[in-house]
N, C-alpha and C positions, 0 to 999 in steps of 0.2 A: 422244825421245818426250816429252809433257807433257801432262797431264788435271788439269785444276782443283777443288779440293774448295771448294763452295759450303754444305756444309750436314755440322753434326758435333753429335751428342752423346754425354754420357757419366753413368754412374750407377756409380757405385763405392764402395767401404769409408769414401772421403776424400770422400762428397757425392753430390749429386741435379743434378748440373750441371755445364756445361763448365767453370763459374768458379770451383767449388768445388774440382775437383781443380788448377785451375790454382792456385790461392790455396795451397791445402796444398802443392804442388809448390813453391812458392816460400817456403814460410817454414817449411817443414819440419813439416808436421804430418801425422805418422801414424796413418793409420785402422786401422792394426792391433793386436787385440789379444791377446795372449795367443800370439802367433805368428802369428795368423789372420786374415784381415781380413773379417767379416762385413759384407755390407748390412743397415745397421740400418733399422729399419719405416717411420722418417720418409721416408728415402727414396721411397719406395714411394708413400707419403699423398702427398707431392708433387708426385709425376711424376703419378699420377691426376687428380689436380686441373688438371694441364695439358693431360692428355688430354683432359678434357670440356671444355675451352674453342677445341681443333682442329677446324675444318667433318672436315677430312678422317680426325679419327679418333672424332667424337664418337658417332658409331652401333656402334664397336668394341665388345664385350663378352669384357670381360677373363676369362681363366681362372685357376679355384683352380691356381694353378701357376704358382711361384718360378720355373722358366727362360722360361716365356714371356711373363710378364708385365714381366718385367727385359728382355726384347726390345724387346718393344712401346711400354714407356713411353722407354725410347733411342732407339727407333727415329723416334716423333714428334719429341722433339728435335731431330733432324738435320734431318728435313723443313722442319717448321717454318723452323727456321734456312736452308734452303735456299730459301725461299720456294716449294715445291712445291705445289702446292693440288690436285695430280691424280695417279695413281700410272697409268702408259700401259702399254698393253701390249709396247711400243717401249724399255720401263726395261729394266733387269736387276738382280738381287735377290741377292748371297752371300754368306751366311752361314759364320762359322765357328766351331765347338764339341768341346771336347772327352769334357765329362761331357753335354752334352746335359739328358734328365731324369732323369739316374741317383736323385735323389731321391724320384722319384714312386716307385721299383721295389726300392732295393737293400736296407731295412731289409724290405719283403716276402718278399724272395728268403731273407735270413737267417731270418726267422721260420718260414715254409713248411720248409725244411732241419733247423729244430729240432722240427717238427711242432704248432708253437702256432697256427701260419694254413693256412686252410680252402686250395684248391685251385681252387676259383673264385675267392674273393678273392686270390689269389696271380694267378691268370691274369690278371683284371683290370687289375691292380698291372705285370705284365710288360709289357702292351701299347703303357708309355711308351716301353719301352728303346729302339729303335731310333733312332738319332740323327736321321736325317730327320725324324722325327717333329714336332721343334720348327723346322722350316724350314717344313715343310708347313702345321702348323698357324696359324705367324706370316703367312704368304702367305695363306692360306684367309680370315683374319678381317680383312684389311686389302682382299681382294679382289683381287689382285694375281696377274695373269693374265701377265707377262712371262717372261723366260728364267730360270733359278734354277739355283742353284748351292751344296752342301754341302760345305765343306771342314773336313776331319779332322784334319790333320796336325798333333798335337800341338802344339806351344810356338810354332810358326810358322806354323801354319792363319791367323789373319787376317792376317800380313805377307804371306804365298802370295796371301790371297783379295785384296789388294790389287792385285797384281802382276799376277793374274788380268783382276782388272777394268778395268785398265788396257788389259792386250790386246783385252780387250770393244770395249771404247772404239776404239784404232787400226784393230782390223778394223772395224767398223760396224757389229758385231752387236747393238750397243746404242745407242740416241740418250743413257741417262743411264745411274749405276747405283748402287744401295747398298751396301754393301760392312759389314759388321757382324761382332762378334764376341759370345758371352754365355755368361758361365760362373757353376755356383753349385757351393759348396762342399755336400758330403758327404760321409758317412762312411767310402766305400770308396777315393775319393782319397784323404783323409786318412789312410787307413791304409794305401794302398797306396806314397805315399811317404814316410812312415812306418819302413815295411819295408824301403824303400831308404836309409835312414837321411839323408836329404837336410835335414829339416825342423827349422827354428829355433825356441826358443820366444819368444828373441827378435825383434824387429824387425832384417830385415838388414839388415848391413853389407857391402854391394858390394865388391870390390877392397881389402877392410881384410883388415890383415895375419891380424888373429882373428876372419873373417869364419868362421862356422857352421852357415850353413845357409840357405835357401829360406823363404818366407811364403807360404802358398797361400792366396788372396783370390778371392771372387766379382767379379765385374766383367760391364760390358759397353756397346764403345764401335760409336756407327756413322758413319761419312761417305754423304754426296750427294756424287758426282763427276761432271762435264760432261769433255766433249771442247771445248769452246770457253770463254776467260775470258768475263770479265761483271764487269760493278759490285758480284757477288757473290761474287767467288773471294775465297776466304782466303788459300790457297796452291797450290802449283803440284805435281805426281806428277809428277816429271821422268825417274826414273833407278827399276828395279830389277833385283834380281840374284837366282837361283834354284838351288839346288846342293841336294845328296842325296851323301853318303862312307858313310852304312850300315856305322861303323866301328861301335858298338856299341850296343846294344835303349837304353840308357838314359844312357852317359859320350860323353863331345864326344870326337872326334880329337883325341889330347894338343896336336896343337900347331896347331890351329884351319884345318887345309887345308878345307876344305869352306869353312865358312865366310869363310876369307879370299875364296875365291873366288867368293861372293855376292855380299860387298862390291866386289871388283876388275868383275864382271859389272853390278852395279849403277852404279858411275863410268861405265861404257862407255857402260850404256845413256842415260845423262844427257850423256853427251860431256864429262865433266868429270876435271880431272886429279886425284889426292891434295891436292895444295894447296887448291886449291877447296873444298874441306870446311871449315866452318869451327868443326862439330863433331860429334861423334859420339853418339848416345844407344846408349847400349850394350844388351845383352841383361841384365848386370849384374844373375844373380839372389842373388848372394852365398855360392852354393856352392863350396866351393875348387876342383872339377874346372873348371867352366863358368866360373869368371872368369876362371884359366891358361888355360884354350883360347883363348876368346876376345881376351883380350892377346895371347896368342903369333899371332893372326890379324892383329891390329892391326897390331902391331910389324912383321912380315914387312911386308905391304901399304904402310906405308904409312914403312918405311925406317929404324925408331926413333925418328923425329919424326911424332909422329900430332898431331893436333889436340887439342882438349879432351875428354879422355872421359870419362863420367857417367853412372849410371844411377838411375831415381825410383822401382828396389824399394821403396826405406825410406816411401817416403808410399802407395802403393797397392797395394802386397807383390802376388805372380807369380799375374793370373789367366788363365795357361794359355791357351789359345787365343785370348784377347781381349786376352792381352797386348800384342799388336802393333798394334792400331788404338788400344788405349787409350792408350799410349806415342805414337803418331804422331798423334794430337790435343791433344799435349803439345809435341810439336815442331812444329808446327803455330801453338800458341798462342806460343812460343818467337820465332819467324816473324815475327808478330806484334806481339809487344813487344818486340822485338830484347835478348835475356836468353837468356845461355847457365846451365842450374840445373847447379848443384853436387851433387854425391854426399850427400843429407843419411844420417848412419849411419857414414859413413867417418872413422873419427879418427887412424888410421895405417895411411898406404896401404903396401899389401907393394909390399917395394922389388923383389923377386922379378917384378913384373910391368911394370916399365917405364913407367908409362903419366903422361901430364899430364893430372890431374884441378884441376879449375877450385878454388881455396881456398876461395870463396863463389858466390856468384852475380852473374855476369858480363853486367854491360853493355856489348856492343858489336854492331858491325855485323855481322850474320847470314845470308850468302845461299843458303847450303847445309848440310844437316844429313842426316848418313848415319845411318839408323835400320837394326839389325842386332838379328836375330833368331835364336835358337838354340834345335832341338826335340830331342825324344829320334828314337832310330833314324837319327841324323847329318839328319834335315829343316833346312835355311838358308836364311833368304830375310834380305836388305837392299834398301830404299827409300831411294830420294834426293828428300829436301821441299826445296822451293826458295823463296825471298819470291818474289811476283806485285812 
């Protein structure tokens, strides 16, 4: 299989641009603070101003509302860059979220429960929660009358809605497609892995021996993808792999089955062997469960001699459903300037996990990059990016 991405942006803790997170990814600058990685306001001011300079999004009128307008202004990006000028009814549109606009709703909900807010203002307040809600809406105000699609599946919703769109593409159900991820932080995340005691106040450190924990970050990244190259492809969707082990609500199968066999389904579907890799961007959130699993996935697959593997927690810390497109416009950019990034965060790798992590960042030849994904409730998905 192969589908070309002509058109990518990104807005994250680390910048208002594709450049910007590629820049921090390479020289190590983390946007997060405090554990956390907020999109800070600039952001925001920027991507606006670029909006009103699009034919195709300049009639748009943005809504009081953090997840949809962190959509919207990514989503021009991609276009833009994709040289789109028209949105067809013949595209196809998927979205993937996991807090959705749980901000508009969840300090309401707590309020209403202590009895300080009204009952209609509560009701009001609740009418965001439905996670659709921010599909529909993003569709609605762009006009976008094609096939749509919402994908949930925690940590690996946009690695799925990739894979997805991809199938769009081979069967003909679509001439192009978007594919997007958008997440913002809130309080009931925050405290709901919190509770699961997962979260760093540090910046992680992937695969480090005293790595501690997770960084939960807003983010949100989107591609144009064609079924045919062009003078516009960046890179090539060559390869993906889909698996579910439903071994437990929130910890990875100790020894990363499911996963591996994402990764092994993804080779296949690229027709490519383990050697052929010529690295790996890891799922690498820095929690000690999730980085043993995912080694012992590695290791199995790919025989004890894996390739280079890395992951960019430490510059743009874990946003959840849009981790997967964010990360895969990283490998992408990767592609691109032929540069494999180093682990920044990692200062002593657990010898416990076997793995060859790049010392710095590696100049060399690049033709294949296995991008792997890991969600709660055993969800697995990995893509294979290939140079055009």
């Amino acid at each position: 299989m192969a589908v070309w991405v002509t058109g990518q942006g990104a807005i994250t803790c680390s910048g208002s641009s594709i450049d910007a997170l590629w820049q921090a990814a390479r020289h190590g600058t983390s946007g997060l603070k405090d554990g956390l990685g907020y999109i800070p306001d600039q952001a925001f001011i920027e991507g606006r101003a670029q909006l009103a300079d699009n034919p195709l999004f300049a009639k748009v009128t943005l809504p009081p509302n953090r997840a949809k307008e962190l959509a919207l202004l990514t989503l021009e990006q991609a276009v833009r860059r994709a040289g789109w000028t028209e949105l067809r009814p013949t595209d196809g549109f998927i979205l993937a979220t996991t807090t959705g606009q749980i901000p508009q709703w969840d300090k309401a909900l707590t309020s209403y429960l202590l009895g300080t807010l009204a009952k209609l203002e509560f009701v009001e307040a609740v009418q965001h929660q439905p996670l659709g809600d921010l599909l529909d809406s993003v569709c609605s105000r762009i006009g976008f009358s094609g096939r749509q699609l919402l994908v949930t599946s925690a940590c690996a919703a946009s690695t799925q809605a990739l894979a997805i769109a991809a199938m769009w593409l081979e069967q003909g159900l679509v001439d192009r497609c978007i594919v997007g991820g958008a997440e913002v932080l809130c309080d009931l995340t925050i405290q709901g892995f919190s509770s699961l005691q997962l979260l760093s106040r540090k910046a992680s450190q992937p695969f480090d021996l005293h790595r501690s924990g997770i960084n939960l970050s807003e983010g949100a990244g989107f591609l144009c993808l064609e079924s045919e190259p062009s003078d516009r492809s960046l890179a090539c969707l060559s390869g993906f792999g889909l698996s579910s082990d439903g071994y437990h609500m929130t910890a990875p199968q100790p020894e990363g089955h499911g996963c591996r066999k994402a990764m092994a389904a993804a080779l296949a579907s690229a027709a490519l062997a383990c050697a052929d890799i010529d690295w790996i961007h890891a799922h690498g959130t820095g929690s000690t469960h999730n980085d043993s699993a995912e080694a012992a996935a590695i290791r199995s697959l790919f025989s004890n001699d894996p390739p280079w593997v890395s992951s960019s927690k430490w510059v743009h810390g874990h946003a959840l459903g849009a981790s997967g497109v964010i990360e895969s416009i990283l490998c992408i950019e990767a592609l691109r300037h032929q540069i494999v990034l180093k682990t920044h965060g990692l200062e002593q790798p657990d010898p416990a996990l076997h793995l060859r992590h790049p010392p710095t960042n590696v100049p060399t030849k690049i033709q294949h990059i296995l991008k792997n994904t890991l969600g709660f409730g055993g969800t697995n998905a990995a893509l294979v990016w290939s140079a055009i």
